[in-house]
VEXDREN-2710 file (C-alpha; in Angstrom, 1 decimal):
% VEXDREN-2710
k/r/px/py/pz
1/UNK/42.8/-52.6/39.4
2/UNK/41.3/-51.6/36.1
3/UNK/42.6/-53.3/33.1
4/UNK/42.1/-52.7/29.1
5/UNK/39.9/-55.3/26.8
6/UNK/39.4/-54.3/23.1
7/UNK/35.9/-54.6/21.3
8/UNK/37.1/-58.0/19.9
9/UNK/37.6/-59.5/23.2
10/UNK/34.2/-58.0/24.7
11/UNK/32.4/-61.0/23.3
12/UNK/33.9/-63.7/25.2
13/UNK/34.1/-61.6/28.8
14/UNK/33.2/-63.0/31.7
15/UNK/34.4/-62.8/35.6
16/UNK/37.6/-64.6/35.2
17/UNK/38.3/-61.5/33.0
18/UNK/38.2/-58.6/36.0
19/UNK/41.9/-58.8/36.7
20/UNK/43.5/-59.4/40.2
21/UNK/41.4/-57.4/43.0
22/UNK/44.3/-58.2/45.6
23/UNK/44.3/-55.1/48.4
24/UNK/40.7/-53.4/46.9
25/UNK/37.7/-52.9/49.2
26/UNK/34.5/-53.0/47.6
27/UNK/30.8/-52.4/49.0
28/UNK/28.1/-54.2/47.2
29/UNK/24.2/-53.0/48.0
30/UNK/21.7/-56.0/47.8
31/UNK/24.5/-58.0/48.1
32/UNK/22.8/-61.2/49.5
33/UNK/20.6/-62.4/46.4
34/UNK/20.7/-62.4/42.7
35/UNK/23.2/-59.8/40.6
36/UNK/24.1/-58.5/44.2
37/UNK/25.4/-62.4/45.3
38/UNK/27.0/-62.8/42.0
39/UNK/28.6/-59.9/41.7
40/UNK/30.0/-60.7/45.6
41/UNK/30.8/-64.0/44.8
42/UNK/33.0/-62.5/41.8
43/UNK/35.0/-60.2/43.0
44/UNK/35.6/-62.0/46.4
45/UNK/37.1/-64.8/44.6
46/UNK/39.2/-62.3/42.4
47/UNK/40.4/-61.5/45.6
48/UNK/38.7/-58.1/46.8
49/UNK/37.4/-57.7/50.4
50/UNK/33.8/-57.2/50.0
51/UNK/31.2/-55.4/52.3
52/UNK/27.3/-57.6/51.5
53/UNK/25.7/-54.0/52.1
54/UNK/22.1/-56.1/53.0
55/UNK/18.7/-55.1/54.7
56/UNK/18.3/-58.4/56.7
57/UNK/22.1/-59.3/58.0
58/UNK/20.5/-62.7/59.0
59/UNK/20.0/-63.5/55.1
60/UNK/23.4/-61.6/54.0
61/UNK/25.1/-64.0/56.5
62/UNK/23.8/-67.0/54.9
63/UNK/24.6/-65.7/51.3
64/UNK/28.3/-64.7/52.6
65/UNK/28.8/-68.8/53.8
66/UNK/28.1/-69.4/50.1
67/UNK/30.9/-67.5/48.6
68/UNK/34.6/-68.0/48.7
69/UNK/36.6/-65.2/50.2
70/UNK/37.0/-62.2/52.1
71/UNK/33.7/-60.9/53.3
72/UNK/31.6/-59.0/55.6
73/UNK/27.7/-58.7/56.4
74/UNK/26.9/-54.4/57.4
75/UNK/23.1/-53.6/57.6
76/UNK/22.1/-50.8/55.3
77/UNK/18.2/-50.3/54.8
78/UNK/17.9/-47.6/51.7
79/UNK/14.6/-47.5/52.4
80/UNK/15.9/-45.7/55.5
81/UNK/18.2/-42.5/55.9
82/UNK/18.7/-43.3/59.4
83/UNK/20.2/-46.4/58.1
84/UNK/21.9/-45.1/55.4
85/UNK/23.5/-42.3/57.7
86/UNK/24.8/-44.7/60.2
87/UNK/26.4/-47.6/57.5
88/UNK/28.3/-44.4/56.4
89/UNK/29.3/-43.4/59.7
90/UNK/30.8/-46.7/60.7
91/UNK/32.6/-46.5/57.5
92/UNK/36.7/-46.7/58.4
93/UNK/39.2/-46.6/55.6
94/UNK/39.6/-46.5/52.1
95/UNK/36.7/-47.8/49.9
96/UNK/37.8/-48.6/46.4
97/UNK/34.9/-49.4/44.8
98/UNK/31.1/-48.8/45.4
99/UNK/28.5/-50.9/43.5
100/UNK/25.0/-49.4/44.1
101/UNK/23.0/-53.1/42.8
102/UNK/20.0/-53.1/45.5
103/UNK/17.1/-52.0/44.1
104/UNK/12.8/-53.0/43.8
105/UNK/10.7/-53.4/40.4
106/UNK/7.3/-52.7/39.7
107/UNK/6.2/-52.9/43.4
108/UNK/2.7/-51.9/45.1
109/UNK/2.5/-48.3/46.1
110/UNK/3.8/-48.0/49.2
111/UNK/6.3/-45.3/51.1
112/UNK/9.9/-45.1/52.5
113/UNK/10.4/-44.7/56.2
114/UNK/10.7/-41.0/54.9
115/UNK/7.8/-40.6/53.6
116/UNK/9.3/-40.9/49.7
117/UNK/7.8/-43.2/47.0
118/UNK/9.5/-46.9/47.6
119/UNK/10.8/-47.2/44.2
120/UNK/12.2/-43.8/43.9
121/UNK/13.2/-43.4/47.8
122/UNK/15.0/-46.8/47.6
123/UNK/17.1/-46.9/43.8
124/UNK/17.5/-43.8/43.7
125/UNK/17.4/-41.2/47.0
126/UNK/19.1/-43.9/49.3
127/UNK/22.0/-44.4/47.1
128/UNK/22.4/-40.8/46.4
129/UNK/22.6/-40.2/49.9
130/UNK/24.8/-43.5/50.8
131/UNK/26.8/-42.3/47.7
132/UNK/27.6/-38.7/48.7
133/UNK/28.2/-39.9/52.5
134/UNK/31.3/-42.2/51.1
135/UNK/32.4/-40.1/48.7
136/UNK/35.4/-39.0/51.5
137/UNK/36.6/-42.4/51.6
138/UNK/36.5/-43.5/48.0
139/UNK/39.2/-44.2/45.8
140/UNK/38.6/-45.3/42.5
141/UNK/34.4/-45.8/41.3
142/UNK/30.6/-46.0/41.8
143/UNK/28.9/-48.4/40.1
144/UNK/25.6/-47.6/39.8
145/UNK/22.8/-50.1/38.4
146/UNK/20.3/-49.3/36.2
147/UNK/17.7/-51.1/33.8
148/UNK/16.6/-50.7/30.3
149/UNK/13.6/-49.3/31.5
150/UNK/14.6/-46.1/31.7
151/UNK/13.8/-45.9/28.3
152/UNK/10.5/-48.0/27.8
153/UNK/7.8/-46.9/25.8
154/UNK/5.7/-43.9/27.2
155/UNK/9.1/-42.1/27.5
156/UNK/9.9/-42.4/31.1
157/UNK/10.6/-38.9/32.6
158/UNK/11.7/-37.4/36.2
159/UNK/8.1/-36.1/37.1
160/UNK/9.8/-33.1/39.4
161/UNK/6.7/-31.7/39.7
162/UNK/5.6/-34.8/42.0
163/UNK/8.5/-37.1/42.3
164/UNK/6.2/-39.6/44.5
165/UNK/3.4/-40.0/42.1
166/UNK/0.9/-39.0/44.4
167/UNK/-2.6/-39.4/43.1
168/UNK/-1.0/-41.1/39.8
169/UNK/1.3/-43.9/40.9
170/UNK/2.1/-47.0/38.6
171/UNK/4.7/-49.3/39.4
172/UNK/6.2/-49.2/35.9
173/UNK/6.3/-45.5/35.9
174/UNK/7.7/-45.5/39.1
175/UNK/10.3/-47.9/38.2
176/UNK/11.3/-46.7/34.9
177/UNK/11.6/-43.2/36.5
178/UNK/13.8/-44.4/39.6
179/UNK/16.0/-46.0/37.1
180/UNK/16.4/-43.0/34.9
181/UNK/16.8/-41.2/37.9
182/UNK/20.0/-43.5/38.3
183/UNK/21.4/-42.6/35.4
184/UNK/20.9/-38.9/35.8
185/UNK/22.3/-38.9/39.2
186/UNK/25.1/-40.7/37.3
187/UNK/25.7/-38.2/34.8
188/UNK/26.0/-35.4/37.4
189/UNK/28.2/-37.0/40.2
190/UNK/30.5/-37.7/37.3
191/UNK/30.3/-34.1/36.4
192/UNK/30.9/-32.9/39.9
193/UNK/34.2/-35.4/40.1
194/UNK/35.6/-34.1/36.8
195/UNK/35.2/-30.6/38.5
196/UNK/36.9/-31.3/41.9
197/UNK/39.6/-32.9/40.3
198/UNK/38.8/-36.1/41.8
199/UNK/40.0/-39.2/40.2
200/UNK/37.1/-41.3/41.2
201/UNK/34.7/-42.3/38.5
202/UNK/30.9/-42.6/38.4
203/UNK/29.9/-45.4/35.7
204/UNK/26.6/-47.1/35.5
205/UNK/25.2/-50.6/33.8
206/UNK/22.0/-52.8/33.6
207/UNK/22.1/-56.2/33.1
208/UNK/19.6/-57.3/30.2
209/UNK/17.1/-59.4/31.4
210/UNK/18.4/-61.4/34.2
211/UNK/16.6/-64.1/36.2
212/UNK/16.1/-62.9/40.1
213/UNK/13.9/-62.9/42.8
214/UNK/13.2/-59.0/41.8
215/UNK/10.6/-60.4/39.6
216/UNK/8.5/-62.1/41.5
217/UNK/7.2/-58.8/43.5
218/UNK/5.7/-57.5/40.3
219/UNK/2.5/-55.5/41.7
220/UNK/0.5/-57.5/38.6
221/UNK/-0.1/-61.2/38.4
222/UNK/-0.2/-61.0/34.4
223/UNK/3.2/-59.2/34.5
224/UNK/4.4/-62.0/37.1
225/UNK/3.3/-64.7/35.0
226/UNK/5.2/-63.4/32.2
227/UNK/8.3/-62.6/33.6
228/UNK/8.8/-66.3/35.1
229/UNK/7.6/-67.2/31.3
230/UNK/10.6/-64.8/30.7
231/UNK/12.8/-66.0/33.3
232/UNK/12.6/-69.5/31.8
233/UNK/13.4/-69.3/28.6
234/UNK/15.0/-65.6/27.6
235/UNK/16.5/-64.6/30.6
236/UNK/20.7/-65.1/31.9
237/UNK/20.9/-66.1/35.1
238/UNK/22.5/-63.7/37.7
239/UNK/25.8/-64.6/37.0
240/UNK/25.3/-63.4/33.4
241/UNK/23.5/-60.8/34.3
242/UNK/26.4/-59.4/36.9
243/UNK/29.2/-59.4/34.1
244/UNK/28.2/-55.3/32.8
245/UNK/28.0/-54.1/36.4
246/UNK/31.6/-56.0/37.3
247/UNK/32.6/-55.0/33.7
248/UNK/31.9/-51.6/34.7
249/UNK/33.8/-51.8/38.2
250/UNK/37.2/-53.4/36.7
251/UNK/38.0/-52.0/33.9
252/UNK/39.6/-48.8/31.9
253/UNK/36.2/-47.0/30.9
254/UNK/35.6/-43.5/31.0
255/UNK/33.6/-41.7/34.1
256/UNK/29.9/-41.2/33.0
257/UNK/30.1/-44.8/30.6
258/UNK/26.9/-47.1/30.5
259/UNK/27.7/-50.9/30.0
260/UNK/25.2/-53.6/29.0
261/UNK/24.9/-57.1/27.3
262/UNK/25.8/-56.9/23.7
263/UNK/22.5/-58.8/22.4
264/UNK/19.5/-58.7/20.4
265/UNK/17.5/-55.6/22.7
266/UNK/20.5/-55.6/25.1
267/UNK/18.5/-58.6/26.9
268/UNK/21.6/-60.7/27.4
269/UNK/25.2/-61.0/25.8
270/UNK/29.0/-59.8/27.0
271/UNK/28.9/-56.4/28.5
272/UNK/30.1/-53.2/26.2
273/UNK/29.4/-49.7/26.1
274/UNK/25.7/-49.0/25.8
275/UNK/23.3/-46.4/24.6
276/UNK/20.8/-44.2/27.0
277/UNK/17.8/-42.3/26.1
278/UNK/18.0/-38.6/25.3
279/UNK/16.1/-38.2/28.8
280/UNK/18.9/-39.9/30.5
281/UNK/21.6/-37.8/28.8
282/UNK/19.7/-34.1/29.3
283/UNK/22.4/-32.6/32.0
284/UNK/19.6/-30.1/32.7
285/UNK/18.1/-32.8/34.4
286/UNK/20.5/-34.3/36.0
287/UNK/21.9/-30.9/37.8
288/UNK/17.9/-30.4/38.1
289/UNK/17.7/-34.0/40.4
290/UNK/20.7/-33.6/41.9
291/UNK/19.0/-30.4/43.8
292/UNK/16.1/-32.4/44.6
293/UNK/18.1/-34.9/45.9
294/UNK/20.2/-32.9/47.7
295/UNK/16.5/-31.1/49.0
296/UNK/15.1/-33.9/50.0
297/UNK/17.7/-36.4/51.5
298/UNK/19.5/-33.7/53.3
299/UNK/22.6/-34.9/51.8
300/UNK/25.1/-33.3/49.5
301/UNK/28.2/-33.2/48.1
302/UNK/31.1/-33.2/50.0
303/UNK/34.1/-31.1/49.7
304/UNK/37.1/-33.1/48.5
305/UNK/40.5/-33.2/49.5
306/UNK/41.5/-32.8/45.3
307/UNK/39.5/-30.1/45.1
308/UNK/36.0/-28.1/45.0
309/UNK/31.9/-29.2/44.9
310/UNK/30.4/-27.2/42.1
311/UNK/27.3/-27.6/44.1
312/UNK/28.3/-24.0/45.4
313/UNK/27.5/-22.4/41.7
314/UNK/24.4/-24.5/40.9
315/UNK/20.9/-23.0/41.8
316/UNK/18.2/-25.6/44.1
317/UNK/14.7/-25.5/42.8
318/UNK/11.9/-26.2/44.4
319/UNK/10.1/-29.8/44.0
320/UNK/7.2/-31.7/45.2
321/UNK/7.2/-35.3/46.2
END
């Protein structure tokens, strides 16, 4: 249930705020550590059912004994469009609300079961696909999270013409561009909605600088030194840093809105509306990813009962990986 806050009271949000979830099913991605637990944890005790959407069900049943309420461990491996393909099959029932949290930063080069680029396979392509496969079943939002870093210095950009980085990787262009990608893919579903009449909305937040484990698989030891230097004494912990993405979830925001904290670099604060870089907000690109999604998962947008895909009138184009 989505209720109303005014800018005044945006400064003293937090999870007691998100309103009764009574009767809502939601499905949280890396749902057994960090902003995925927390964001669990909070709408769980609000009293949502929630699906812990994990890679190793072993570890998503040990974070689900921590939290108090209705939940369920599924396996889901983005890295994997097998796995992917078969959470969404077992899918029975309406799904309220879809939070897209699992994601990897800055990691080694290494490749997806499919042969895509980890970072980009697994934030972006796996949720596009898991995405588009419950778009039949969902009733109110996607969530999808995203990071600040889709607008760090270098200007981050989708490089279409070889979306794995082959011969050029770097785990912070990688990143950046899988989290861009996020927002893009954002932009577009919501643009596809609006056009089938659907009701469902696609939103998308980050949450600042938040201390997780997600740091400490930084590809660099200097850049691992300074984020737990970071962690320490800048950083919110994960409950802090899950307030924008349940912000985004709960309440009355339009389809396409970006929420982050409200302080000093959007590093930490109450969740509001947030800016995105012009790359982010070029619908060019995003109707350009979406085919290259659509290319390279196999996966597209469905037809809905409310009415038409515009996928129909949009041209594919060709792209590398």
């Amino acid at each position: 249930m989505a209720t109303k806050h005014s800018a005044d009271q945006n400064s003293n949000w937090n999870a007691g705020d998100i309103g009764d979830q009574r009767g809502r099913t939601a499905v949280v991605t890396g749902a057994n550590s960090g902003l995925g637990i927390a964001t669990v944890d909070a709408l769980a005790r609000a009293g949502a059912h929630v699906v812990l959407a994990v890679r190793d069900p072993e570890r998503g049943e040990a974070a689900a004994r921590t939290v108090n309420g209705s939940v369920e461990v599924r396996r889901l491996d983005l890295a994997d469009l097998a796995s992917v393909r078969e959470f969404a099959a077992s899918w029975r029932g309406e799904l309220d609300l879809l939070i897209n949290n699992a994601g990897v930063m800055n990691v080694p080069e290494a490749g997806t079961k499919d042969g895509f680029e980890m970072q980009f396979g697994t934030n972006h392509l796996g949720h596009f696909a898991l995405t588009n496969l419950l778009l039949p079943y969902l009733t109110d939002r996607v969530v999808t999270v995203s990071s600040g870093a889709h607008k760090m210095p270098g200007s981050p950009r989708i490089h279409f013409e070889n979306l794995n980085l082959t011969g050029e990787y770097s785990p912070v262009a990688a990143y950046s561009q899988s989290k861009l990608a996020n927002l893009l893919f954002t932009l577009e579903l919501q643009s596809r909605l609006a056009a089938a009449g659907s009701s469902v909305r696609a939103l998308a937040a980050h949450p600042g600088w938040a201390a997780t484990g997600l740091q400490g698989r930084d590809a660099s030891v200097l850049r691992r030194t300074l984020m737990a230097v970071g962690n320490r004494f800048i950083a919110q912990d994960n409950k802090a840093g899950a307030l924008p993405t349940l912000y985004a979830a709960t309440q009355d925001l339009p389809g396409a809105s970006y929420v982050g904290p409200d302080g000093l670099g959007e590093m930490r604060g109450a969740p509001t509306l947030v800016g995105r870089s012009a790359a982010a907000s070029d619908p060019v690109s995003a109707v350009r990813l979406w085919a290259a999604s659509e290319e390279l998962t196999g996966v597209t947008f469905p037809r809905l009962e409310s009415g038409q895909s515009q996928s129909q009138s949009r041209t594919p184009q060709t792209v590398s990986v």
